[in-house]
PyMOL Python script that loads the backbone (N, CA, C, O; Angstrom):
from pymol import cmd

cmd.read_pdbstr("""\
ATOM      1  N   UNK A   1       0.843  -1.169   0.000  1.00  0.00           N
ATOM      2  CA  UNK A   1       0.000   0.000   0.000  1.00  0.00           C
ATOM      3  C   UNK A   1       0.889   1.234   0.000  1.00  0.00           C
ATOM      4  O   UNK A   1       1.881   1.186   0.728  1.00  0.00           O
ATOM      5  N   UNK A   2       0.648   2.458  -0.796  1.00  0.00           N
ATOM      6  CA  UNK A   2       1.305   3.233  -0.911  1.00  0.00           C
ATOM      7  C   UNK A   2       0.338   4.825  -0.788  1.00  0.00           C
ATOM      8  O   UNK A   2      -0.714   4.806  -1.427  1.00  0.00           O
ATOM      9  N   UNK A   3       0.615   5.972  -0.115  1.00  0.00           N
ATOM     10  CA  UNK A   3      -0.111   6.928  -0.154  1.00  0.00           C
ATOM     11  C   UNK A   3       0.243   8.085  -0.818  1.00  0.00           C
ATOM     12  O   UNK A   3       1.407   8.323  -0.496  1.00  0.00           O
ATOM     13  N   UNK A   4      -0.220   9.042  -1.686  1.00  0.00           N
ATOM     14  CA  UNK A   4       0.335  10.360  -1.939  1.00  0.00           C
ATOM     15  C   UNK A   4      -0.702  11.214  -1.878  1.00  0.00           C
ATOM     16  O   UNK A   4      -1.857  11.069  -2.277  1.00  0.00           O
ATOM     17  N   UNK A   5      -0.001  12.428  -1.154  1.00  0.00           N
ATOM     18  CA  UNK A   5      -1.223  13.702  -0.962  1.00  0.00           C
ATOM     19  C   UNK A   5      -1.062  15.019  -2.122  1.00  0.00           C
ATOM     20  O   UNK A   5      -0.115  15.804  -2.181  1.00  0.00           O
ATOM     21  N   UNK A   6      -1.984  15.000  -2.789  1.00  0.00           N
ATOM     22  CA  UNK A   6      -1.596  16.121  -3.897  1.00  0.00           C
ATOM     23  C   UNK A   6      -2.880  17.195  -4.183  1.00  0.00           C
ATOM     24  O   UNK A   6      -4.033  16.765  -4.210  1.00  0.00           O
ATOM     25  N   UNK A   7      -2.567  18.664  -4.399  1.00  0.00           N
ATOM     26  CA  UNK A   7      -4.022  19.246  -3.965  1.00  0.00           C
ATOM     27  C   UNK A   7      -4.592  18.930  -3.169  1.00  0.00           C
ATOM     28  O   UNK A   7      -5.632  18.477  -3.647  1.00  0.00           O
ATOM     29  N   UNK A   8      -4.605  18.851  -2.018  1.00  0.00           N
ATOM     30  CA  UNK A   8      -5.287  18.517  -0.849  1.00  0.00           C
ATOM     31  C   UNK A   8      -6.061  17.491  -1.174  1.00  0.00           C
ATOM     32  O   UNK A   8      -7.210  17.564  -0.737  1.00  0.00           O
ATOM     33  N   UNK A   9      -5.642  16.047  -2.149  1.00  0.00           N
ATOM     34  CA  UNK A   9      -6.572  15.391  -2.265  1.00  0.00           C
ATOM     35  C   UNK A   9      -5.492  13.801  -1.604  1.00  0.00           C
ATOM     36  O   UNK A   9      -4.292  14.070  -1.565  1.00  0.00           O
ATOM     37  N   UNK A  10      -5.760  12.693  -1.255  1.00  0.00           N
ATOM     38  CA  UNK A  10      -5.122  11.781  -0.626  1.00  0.00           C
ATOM     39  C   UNK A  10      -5.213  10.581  -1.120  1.00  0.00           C
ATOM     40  O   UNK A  10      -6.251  10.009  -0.787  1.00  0.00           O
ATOM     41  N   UNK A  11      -4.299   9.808  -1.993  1.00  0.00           N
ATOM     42  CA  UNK A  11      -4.891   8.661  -3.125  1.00  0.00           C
ATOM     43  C   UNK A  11      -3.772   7.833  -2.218  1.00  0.00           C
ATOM     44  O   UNK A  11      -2.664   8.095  -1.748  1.00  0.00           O
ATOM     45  N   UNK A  12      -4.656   6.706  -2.228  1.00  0.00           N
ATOM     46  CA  UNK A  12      -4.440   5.092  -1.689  1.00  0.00           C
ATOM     47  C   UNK A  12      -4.539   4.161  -2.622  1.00  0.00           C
ATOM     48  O   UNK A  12      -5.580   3.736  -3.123  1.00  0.00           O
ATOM     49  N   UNK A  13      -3.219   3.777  -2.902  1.00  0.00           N
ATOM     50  CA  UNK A  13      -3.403   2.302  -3.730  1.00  0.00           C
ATOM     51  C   UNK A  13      -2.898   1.191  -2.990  1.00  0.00           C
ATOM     52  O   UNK A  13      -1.852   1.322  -2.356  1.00  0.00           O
ATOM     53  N   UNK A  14      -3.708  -0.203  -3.002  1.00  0.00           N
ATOM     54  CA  UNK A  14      -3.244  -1.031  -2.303  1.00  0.00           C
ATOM     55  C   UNK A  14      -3.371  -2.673  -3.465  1.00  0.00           C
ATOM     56  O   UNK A  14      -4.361  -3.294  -3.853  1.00  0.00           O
ATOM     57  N   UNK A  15      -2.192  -2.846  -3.652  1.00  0.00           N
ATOM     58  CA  UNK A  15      -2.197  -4.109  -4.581  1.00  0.00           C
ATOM     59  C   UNK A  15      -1.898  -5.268  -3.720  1.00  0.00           C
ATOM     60  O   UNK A  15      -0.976  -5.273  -2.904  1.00  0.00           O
ATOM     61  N   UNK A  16      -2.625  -6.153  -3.907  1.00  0.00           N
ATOM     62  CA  UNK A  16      -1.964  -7.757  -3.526  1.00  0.00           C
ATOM     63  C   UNK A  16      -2.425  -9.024  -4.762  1.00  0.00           C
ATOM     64  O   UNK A  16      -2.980  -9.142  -5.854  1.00  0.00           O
ATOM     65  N   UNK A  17      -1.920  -9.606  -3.967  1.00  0.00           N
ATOM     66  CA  UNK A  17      -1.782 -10.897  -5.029  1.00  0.00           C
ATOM     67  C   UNK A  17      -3.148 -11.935  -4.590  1.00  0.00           C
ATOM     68  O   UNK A  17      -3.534 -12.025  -3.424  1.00  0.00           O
ATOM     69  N   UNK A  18      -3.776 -12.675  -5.729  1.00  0.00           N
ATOM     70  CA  UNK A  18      -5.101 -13.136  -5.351  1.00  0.00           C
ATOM     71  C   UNK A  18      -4.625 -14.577  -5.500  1.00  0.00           C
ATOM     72  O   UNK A  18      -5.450 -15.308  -4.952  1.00  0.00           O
ATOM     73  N   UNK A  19      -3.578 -15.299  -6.046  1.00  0.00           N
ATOM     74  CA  UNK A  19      -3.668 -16.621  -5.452  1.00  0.00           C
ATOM     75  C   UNK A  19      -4.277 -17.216  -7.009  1.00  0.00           C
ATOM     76  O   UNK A  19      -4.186 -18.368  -7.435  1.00  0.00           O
ATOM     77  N   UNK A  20      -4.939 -15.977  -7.700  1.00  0.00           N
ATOM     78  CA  UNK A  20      -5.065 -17.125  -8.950  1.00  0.00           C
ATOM     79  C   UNK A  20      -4.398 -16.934  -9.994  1.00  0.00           C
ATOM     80  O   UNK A  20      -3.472 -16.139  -9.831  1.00  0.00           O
ATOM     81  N   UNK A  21      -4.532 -17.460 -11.273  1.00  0.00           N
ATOM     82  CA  UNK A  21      -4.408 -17.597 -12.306  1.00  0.00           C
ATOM     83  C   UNK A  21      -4.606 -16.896 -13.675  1.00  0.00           C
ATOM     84  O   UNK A  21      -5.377 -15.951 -13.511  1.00  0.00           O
ATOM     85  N   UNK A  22      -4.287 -16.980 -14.688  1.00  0.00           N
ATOM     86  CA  UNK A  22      -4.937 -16.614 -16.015  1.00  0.00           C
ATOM     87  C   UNK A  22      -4.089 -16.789 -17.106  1.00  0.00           C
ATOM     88  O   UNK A  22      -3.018 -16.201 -17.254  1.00  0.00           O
ATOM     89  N   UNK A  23      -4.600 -17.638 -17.903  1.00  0.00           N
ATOM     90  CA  UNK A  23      -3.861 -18.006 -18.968  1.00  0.00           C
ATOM     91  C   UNK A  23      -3.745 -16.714 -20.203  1.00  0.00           C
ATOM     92  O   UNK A  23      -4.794 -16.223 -20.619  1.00  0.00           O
ATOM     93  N   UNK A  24      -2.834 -16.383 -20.563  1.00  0.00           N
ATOM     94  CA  UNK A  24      -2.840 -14.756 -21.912  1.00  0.00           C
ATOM     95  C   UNK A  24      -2.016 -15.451 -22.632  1.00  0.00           C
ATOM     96  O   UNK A  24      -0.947 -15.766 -22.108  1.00  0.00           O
ATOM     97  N   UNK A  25      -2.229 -15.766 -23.674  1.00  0.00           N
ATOM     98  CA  UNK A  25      -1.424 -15.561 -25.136  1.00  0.00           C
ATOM     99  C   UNK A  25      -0.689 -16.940 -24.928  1.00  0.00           C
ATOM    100  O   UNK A  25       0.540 -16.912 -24.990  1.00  0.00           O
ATOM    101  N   UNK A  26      -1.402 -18.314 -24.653  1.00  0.00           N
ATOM    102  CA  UNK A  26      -0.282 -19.072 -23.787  1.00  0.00           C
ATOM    103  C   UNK A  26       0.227 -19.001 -22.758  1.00  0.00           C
ATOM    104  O   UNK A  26       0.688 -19.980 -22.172  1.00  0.00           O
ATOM    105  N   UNK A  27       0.250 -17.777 -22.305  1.00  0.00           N
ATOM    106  CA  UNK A  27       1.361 -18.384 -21.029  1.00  0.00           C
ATOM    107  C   UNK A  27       0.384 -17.690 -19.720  1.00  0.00           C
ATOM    108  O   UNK A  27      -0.559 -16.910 -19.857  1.00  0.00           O
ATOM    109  N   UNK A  28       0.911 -18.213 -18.517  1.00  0.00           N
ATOM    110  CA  UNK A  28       0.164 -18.365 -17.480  1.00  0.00           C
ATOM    111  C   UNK A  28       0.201 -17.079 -16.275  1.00  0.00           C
ATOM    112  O   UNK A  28       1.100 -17.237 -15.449  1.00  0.00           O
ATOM    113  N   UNK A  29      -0.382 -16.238 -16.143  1.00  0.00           N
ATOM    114  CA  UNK A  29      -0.160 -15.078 -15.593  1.00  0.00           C
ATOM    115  C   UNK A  29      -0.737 -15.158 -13.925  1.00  0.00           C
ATOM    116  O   UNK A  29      -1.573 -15.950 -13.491  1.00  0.00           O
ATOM    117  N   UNK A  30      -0.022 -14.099 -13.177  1.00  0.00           N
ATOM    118  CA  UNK A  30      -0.733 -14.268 -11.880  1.00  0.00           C
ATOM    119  C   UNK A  30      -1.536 -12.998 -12.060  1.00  0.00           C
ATOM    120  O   UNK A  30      -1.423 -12.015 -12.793  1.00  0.00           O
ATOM    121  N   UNK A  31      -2.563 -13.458 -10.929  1.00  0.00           N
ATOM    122  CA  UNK A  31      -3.224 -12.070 -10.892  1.00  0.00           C
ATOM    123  C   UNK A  31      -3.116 -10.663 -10.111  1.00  0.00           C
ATOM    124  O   UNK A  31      -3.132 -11.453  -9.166  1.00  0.00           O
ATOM    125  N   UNK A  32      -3.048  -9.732  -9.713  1.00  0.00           N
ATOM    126  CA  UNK A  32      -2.960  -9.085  -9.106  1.00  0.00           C
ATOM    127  C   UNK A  32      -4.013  -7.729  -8.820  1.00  0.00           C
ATOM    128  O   UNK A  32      -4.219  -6.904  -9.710  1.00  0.00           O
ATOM    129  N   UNK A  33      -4.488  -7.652  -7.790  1.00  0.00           N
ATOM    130  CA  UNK A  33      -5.748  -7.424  -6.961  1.00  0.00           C
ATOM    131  C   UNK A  33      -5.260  -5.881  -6.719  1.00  0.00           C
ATOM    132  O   UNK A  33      -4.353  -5.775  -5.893  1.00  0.00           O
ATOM    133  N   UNK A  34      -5.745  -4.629  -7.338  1.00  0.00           N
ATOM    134  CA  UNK A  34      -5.187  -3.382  -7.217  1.00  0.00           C
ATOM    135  C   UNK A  34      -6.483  -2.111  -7.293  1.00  0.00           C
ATOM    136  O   UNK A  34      -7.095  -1.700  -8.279  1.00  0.00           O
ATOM    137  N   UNK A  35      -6.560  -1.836  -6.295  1.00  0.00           N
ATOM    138  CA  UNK A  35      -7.481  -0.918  -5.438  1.00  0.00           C
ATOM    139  C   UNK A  35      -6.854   0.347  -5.495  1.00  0.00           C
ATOM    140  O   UNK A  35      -5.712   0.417  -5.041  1.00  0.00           O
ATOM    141  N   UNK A  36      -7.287   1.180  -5.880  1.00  0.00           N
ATOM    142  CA  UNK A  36      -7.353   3.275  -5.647  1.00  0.00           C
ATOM    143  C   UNK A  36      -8.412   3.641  -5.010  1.00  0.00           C
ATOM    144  O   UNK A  36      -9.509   3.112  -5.194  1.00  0.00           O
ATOM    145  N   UNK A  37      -8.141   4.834  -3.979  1.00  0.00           N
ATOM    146  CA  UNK A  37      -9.214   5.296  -3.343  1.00  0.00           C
ATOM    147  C   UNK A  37      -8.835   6.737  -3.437  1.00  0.00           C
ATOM    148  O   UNK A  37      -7.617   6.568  -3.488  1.00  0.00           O
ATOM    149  N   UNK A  38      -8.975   7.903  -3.492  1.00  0.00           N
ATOM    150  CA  UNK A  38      -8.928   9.224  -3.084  1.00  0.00           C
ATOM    151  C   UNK A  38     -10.142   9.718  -2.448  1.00  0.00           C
ATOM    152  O   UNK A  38     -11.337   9.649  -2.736  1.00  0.00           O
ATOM    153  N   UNK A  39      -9.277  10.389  -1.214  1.00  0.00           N
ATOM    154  CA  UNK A  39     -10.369  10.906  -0.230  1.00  0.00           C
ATOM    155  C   UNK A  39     -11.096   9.836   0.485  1.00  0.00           C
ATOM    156  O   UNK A  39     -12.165  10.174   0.993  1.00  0.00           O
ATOM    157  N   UNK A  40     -10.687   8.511   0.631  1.00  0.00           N
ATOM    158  CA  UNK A  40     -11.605   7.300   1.391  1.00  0.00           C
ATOM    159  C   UNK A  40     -12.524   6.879   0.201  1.00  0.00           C
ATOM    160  O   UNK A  40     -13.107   5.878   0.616  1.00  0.00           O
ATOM    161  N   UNK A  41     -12.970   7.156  -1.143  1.00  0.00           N
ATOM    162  CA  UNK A  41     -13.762   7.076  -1.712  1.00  0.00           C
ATOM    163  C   UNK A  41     -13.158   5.766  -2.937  1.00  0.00           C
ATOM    164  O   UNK A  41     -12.376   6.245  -3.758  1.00  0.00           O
ATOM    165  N   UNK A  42     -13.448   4.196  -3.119  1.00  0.00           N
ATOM    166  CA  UNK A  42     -12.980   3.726  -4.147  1.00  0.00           C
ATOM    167  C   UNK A  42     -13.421   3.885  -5.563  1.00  0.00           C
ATOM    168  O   UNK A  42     -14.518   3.683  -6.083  1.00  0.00           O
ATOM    169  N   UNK A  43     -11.891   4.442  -6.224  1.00  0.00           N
ATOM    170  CA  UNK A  43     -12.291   4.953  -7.562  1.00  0.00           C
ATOM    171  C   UNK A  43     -11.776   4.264  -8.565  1.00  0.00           C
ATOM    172  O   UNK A  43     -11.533   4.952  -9.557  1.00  0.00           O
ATOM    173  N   UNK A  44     -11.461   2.838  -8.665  1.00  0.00           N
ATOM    174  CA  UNK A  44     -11.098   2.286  -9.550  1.00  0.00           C
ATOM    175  C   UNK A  44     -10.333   0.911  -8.607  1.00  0.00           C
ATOM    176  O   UNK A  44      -9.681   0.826  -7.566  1.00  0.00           O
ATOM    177  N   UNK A  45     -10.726   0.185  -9.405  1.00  0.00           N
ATOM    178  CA  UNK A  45     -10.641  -1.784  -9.081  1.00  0.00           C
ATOM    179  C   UNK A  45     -10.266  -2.798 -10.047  1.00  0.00           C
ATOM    180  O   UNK A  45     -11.116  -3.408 -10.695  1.00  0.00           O
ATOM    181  N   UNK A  46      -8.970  -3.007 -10.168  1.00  0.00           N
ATOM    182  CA  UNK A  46      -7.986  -3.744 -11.409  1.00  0.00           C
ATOM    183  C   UNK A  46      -7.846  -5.177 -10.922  1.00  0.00           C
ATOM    184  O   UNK A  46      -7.651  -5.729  -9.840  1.00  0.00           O
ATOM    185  N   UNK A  47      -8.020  -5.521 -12.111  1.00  0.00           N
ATOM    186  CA  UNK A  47      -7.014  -6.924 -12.258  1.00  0.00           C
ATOM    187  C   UNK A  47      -5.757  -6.809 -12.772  1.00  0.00           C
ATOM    188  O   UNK A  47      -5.820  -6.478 -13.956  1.00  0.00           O
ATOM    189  N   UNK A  48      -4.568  -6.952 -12.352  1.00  0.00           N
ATOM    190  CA  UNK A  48      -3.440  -6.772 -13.634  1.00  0.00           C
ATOM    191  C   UNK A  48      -2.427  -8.363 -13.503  1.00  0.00           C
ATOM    192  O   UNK A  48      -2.052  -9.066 -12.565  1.00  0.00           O
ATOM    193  N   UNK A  49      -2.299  -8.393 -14.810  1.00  0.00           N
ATOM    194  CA  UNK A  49      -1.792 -10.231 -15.419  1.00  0.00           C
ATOM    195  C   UNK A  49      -0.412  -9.305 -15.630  1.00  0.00           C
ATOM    196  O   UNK A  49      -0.031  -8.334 -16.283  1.00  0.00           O
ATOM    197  N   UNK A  50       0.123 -10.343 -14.549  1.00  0.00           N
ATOM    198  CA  UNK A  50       1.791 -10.502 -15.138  1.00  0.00           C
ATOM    199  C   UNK A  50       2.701 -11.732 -14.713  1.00  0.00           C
ATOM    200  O   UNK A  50       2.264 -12.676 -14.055  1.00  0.00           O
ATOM    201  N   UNK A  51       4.123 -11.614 -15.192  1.00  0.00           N
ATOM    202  CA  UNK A  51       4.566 -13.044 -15.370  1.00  0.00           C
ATOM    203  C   UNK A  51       5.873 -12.840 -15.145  1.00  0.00           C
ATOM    204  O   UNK A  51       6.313 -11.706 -14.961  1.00  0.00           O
ATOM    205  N   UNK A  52       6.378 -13.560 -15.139  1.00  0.00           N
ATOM    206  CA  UNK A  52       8.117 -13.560 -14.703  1.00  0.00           C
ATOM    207  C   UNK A  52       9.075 -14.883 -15.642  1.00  0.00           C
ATOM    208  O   UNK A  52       8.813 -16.067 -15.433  1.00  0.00           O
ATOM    209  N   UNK A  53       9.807 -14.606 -16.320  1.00  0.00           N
ATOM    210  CA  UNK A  53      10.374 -15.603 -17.284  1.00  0.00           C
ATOM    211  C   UNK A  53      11.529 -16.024 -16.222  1.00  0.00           C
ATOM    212  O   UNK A  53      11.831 -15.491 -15.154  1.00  0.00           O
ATOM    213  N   UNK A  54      12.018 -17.047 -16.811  1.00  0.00           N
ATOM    214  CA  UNK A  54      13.472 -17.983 -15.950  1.00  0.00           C
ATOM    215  C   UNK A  54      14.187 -16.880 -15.485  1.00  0.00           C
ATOM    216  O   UNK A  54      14.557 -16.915 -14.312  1.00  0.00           O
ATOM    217  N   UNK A  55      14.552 -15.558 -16.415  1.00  0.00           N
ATOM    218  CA  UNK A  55      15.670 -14.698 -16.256  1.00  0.00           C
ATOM    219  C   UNK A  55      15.382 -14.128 -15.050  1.00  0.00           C
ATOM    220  O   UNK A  55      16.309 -14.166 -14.240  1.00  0.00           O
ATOM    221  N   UNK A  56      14.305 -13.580 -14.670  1.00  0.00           N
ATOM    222  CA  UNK A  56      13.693 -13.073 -13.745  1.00  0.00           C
ATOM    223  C   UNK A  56      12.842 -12.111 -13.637  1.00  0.00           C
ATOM    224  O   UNK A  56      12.217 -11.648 -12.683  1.00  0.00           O
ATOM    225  N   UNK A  57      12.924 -11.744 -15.295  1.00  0.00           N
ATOM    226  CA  UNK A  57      12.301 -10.107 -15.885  1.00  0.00           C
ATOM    227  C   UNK A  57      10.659 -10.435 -15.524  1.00  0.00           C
ATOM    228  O   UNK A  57      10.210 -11.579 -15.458  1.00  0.00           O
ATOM    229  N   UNK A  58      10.083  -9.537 -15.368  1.00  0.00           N
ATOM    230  CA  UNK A  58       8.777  -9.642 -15.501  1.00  0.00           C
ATOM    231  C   UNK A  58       7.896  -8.661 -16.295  1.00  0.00           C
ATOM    232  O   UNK A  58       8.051  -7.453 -16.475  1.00  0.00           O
ATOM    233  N   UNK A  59       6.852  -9.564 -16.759  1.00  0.00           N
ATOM    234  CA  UNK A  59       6.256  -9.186 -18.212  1.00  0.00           C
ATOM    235  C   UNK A  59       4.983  -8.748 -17.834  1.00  0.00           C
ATOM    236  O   UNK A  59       4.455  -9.561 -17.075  1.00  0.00           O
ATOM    237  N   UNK A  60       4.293  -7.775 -18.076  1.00  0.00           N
ATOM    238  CA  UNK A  60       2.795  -7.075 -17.839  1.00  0.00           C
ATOM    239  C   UNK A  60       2.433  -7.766 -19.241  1.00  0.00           C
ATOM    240  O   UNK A  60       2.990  -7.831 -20.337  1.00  0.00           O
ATOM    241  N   UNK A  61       1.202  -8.267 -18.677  1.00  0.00           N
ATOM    242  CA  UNK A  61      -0.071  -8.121 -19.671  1.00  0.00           C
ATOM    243  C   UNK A  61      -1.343  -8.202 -19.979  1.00  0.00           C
ATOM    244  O   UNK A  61      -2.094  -9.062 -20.440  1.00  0.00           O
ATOM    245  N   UNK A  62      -1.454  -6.584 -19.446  1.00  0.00           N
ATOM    246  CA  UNK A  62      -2.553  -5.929 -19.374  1.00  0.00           C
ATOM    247  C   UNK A  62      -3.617  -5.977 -18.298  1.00  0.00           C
ATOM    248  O   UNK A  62      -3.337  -6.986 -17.651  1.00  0.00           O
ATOM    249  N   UNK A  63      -4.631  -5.446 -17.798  1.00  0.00           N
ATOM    250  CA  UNK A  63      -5.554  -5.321 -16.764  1.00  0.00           C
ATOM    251  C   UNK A  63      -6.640  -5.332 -17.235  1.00  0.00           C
ATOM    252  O   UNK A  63      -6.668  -5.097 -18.443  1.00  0.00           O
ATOM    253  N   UNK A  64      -7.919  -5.583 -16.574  1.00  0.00           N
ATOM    254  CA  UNK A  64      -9.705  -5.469 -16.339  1.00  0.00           C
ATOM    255  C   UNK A  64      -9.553  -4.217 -15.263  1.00  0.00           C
ATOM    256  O   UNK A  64      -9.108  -4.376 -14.127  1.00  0.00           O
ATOM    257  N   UNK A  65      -9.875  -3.290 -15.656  1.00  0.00           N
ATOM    258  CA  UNK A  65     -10.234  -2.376 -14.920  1.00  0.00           C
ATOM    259  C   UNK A  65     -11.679  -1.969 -14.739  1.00  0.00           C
ATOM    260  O   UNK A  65     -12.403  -1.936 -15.735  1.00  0.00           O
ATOM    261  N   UNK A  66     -12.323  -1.548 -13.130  1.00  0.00           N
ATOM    262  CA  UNK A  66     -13.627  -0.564 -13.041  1.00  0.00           C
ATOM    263  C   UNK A  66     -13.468   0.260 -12.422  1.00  0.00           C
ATOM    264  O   UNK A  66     -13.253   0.191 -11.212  1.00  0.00           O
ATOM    265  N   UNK A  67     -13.541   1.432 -13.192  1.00  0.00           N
ATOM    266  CA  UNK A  67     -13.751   2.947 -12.649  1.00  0.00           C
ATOM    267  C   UNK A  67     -14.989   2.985 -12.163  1.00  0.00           C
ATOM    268  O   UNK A  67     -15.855   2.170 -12.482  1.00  0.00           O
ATOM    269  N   UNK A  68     -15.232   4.350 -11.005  1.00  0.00           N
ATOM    270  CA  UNK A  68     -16.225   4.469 -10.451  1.00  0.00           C
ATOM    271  C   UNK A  68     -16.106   6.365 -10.610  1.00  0.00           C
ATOM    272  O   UNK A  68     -15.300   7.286 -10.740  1.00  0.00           O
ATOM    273  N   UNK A  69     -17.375   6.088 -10.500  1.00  0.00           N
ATOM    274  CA  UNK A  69     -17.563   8.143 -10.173  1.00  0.00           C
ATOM    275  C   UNK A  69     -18.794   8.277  -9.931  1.00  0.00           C
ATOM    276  O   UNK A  69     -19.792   7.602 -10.187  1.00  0.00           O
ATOM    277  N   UNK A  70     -18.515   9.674  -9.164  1.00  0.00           N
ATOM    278  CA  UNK A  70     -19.663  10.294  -8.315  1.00  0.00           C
ATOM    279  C   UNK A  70     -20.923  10.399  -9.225  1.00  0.00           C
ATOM    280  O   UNK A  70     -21.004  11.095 -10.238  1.00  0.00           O
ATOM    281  N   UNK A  71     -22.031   9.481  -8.631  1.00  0.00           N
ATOM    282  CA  UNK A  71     -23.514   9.845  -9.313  1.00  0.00           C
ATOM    283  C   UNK A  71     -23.986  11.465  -9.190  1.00  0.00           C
ATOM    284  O   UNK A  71     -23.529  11.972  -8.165  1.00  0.00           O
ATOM    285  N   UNK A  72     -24.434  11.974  -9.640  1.00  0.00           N
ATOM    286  CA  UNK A  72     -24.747  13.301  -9.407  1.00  0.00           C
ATOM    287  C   UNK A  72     -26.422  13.369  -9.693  1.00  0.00           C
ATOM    288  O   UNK A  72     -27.027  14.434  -9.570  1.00  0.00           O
TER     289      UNK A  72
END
""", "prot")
cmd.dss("prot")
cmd.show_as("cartoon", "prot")
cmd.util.cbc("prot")
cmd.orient("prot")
């Protein structure tokens, strides 16, 4: 979890790892569980697939994201 305060506004992201799976393009990705909030309010809820080869590099590919915003 990481915080930054900018314009008096206060954004929280907190990523962890969910334990599952997902197969992309062939190869087998983990998932990763990644939450934003500004102001206490959650404004967006990711999946992001990535992978790590023998070397050790690790490879993004790509997210499910849901944004949220204020009903008015």
């Amino acid at each position: 979890m990481y915080e930054k305060k900018t314009d008096g506004q206060v954004e929280r992201v907190e990523v962890t790892t969910t334990g599952e799976t997902k197969k992309i393009a062939g190869v087998e990705t983990l998932v990763l569980a990644e939450k934003v909030w500004v102001n206490g309010e959650l404004v967006e809820d990711t999946r992001d697939y990535v992978a790590q080869n023998k070397d050790g590099n690790v490879w993004y590919f790509g997210e499910d994201v849901d944004n949220y915003e204020k009903c008015i």
